[in-house]
matplotlib code that plots the C-alpha trace (Angstrom):
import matplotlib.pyplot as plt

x = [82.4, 81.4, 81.3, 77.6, 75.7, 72.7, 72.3, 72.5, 68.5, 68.9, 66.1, 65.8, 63.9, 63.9, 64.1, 64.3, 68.0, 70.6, 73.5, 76.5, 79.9, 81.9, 85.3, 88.3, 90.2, 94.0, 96.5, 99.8, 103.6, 105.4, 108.6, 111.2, 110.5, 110.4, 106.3, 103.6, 99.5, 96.8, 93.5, 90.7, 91.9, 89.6, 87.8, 84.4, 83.3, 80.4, 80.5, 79.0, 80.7, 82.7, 82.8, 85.9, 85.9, 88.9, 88.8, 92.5, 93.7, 96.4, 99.8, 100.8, 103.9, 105.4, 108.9, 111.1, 113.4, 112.6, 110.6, 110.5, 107.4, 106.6, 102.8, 102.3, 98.9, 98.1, 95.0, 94.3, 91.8, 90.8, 90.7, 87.8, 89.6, 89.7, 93.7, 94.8, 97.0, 98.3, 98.5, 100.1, 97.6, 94.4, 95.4, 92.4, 88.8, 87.4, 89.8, 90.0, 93.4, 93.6, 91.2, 93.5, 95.6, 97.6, 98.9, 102.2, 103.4, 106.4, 107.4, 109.2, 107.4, 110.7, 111.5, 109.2, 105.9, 104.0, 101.5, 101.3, 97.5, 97.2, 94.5, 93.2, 91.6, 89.5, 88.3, 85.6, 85.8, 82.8, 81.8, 78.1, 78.5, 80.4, 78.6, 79.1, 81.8, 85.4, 88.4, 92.2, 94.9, 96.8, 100.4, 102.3, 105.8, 108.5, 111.5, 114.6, 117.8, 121.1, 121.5, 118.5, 120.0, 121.1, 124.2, 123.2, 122.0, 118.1, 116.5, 113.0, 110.9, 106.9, 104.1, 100.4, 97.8, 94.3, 91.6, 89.6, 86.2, 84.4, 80.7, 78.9, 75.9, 72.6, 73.8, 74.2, 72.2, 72.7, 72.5, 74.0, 73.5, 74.1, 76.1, 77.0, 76.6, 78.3, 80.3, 84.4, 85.4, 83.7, 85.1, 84.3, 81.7, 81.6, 79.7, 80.2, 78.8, 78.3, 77.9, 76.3, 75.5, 77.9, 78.6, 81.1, 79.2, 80.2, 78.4, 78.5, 75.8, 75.5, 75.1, 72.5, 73.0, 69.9, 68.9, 66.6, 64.2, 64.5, 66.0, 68.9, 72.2, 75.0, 75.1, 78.6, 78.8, 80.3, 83.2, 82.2, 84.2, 83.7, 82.3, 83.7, 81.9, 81.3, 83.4, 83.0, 83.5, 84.3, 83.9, 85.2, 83.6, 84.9, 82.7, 82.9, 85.2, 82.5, 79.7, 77.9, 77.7, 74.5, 72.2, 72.0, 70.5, 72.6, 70.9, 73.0, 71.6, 74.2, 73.6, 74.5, 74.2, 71.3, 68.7, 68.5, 69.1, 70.7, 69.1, 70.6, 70.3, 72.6, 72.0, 74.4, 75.4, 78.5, 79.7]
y = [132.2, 135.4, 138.3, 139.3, 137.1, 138.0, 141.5, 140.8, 141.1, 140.0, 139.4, 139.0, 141.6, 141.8, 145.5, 147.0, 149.0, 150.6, 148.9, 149.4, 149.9, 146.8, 146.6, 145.3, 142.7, 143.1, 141.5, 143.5, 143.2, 146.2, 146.4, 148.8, 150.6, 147.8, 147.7, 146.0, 145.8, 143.7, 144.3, 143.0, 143.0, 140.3, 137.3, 136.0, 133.1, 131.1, 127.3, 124.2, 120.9, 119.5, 123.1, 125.2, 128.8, 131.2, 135.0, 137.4, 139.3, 142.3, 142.5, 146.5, 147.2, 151.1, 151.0, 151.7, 148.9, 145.1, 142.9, 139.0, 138.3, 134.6, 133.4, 131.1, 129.7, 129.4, 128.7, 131.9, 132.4, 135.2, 134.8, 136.2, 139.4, 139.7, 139.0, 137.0, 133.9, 131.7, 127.8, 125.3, 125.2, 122.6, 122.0, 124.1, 122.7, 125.0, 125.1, 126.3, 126.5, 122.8, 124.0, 127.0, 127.0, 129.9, 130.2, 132.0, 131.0, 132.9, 135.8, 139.0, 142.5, 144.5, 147.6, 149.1, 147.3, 148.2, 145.4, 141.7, 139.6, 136.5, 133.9, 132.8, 129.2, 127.6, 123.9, 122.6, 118.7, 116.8, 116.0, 117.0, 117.1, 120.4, 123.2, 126.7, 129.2, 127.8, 130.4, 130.6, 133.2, 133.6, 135.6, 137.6, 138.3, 140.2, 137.5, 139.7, 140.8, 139.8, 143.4, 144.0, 142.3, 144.9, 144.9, 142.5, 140.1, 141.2, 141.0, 143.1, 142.4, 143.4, 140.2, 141.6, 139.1, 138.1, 136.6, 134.1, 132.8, 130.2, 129.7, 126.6, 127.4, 127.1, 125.2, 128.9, 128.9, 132.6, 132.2, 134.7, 135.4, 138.4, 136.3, 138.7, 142.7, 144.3, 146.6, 146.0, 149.1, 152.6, 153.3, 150.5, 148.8, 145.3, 143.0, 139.3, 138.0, 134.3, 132.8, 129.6, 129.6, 127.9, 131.2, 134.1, 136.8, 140.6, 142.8, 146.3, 148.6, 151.4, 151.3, 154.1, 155.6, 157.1, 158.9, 157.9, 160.0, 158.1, 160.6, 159.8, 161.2, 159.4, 157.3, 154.9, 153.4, 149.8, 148.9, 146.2, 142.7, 139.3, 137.0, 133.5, 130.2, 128.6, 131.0, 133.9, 137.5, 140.3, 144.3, 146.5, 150.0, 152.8, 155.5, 159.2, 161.0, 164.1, 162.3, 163.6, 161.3, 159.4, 156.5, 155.2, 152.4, 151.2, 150.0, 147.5, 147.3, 145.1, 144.8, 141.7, 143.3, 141.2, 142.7, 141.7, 142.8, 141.9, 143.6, 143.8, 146.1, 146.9, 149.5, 152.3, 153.8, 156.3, 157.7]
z = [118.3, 117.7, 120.8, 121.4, 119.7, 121.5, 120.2, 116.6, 115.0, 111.8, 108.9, 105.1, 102.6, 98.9, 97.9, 94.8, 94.8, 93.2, 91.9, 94.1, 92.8, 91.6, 93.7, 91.9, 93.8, 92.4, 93.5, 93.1, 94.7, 94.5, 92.2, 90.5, 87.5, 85.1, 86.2, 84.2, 84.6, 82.9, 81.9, 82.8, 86.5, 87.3, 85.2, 86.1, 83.8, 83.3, 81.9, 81.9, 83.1, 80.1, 78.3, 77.2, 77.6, 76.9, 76.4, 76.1, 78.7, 78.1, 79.6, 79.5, 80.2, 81.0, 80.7, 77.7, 78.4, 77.3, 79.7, 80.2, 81.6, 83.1, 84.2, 87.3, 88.5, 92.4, 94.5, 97.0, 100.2, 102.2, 105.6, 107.8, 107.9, 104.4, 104.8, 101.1, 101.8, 97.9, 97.9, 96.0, 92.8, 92.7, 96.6, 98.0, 97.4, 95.4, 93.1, 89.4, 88.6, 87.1, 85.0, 83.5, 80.6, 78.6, 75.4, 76.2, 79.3, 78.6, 76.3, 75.9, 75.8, 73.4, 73.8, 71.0, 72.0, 75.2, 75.4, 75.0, 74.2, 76.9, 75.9, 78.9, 78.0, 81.2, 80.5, 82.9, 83.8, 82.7, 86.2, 86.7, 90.3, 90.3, 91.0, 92.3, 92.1, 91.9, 91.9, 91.2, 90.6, 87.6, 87.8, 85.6, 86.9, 85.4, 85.2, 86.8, 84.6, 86.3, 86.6, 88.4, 91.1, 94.2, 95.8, 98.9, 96.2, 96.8, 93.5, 93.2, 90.4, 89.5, 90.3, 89.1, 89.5, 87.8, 89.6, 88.2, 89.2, 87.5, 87.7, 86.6, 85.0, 86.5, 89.9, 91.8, 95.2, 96.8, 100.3, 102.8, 106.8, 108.8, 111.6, 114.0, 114.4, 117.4, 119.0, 118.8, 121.4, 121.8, 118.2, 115.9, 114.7, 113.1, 110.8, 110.1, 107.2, 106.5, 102.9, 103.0, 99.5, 96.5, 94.9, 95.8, 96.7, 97.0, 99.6, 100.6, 102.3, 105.0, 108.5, 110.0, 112.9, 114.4, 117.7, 120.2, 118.6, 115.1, 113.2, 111.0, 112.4, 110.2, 107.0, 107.4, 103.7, 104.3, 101.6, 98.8, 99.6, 98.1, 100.6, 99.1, 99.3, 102.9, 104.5, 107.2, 106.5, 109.1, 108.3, 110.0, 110.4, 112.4, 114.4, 113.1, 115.7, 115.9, 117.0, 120.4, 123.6, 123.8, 123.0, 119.4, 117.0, 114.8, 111.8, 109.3, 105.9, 104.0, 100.1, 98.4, 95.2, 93.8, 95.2, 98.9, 102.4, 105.5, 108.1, 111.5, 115.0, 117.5, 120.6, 121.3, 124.1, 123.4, 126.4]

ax = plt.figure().add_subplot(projection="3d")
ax.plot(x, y, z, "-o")
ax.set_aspect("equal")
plt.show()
């Protein structure tokens, strides 16, 4: 349960806007020198139940020295924080990472090379009762030397991970709720978004803060975050420091980057 429910005024309008700015969701660990990246840092793919997909992903690597890489496949979930937690793979409902194969699940990036082509092949079950966005993670980890390892016996090594989503075609249903818009403390400002749709969704937006007068006073951009499949979603937005004592509307306008709006209205009173 959500503080303040009673304040939140939330309704749905289809607008005509810009497109906002696609976050990357990387997952990284950090690592000594022997670091490597990938590109694309994310993969969003479309199939049909019973269809095969695959496309390449690069390993880059930026050290001179050789580097063995090994790949791993985990389920992940965000938490309504937006906190990442990994799982056992396929043990997480909407799961994907049964579905995911590699070529190389092992190999060496030498010395003279600096990058290393992945094939990334996803095959769907022929179950026509699947149907939304399913997600996994797929490592790349830098398999230590013996002489990495340090003196207590801590080994560090570089983890970079690609997220995969996987959208069965033609079964999406887009459905999203501004659940709750309140106050945290005198400084914050928060927004809880619910996605009752089948479909990850990524949202962003502004918050306007206007005077009692109507005029505009502040434009807070809210950051873009995924918002995954029958889950909850809080953002967290603080209040500019500089901002004069008084009474306020706080007007939410959160995008979900296909063309609608969340609307919601919360009443300030800064002392």
């Amino acid at each position: 349960m959500h503080p303040h429910p009673a304040r939140v005024h939330v309704r749905m309008m289809t607008v005509m806007i810009r497109s906002w700015l696609v976050a990357l969701l990387a997952l990284t660990a950090v690592a000594h020198a022997a670091d490597i990246g990938i590109s694309p840092s994310r993969l969003e793919l479309r199939a049909r139940p019973g269809d095969t997909v695959s496309t390449v992903v690069t390993v880059l690597k930026t050290s001179g020295s050789d580097q063995q890489v090994a790949t791993e496949i985990d389920d992940w979930t965000l938490d309504v924080s937006g906190e990442i937690a990994f799982r056992e793979a396929g043990s997480l409902e909407y799961s994907a990472s049964p579905w995911l194969a590699v070529d190389v699940p092992e190999f060496v990036l030498a010395s003279g090379s600096t990058q290393q082509e992945v094939r990334v092949e996803v095959t769907v079950p022929a179950d026509a009762s699947l149907a939304g966005t399913y997600h996994s993670v797929l490592f790349f980890t830098v398999v230590a030397a013996p002489e990495d390892t340090g003196p207590v016996g801590v080994t560090t090594t570089t983890r970079v991970g690609l997220i995969v989503y996987v959208t069965i075609e033609d079964t999406e249903q887009v459905e999203l709720e501004l659940a709750d818009f309140y106050d945290v403390d005198e400084t914050t400002l928060a927004l809880v978004v619910a996605n009752v749709g089948n479909t990850m969704v990524r949202v962003g937006g502004v918050v306007e803060l206007r005077n009692e007068e109507g005029d505009l006073v502040r434009s807070l951009p809210l950051p873009q975050v995924p918002v995954m499949r029958d889950t909850e979603r809080e953002v967290r937005l603080p209040l500019p420091d500089d901002l004069e004592p008084g009474f306020y509307v706080a007007l939410a306008l959160v995008d979900d980057g296909r063309g609608d709006l969340l609307v919601g209205e919360l009443l300030l009173d800064l002392p």
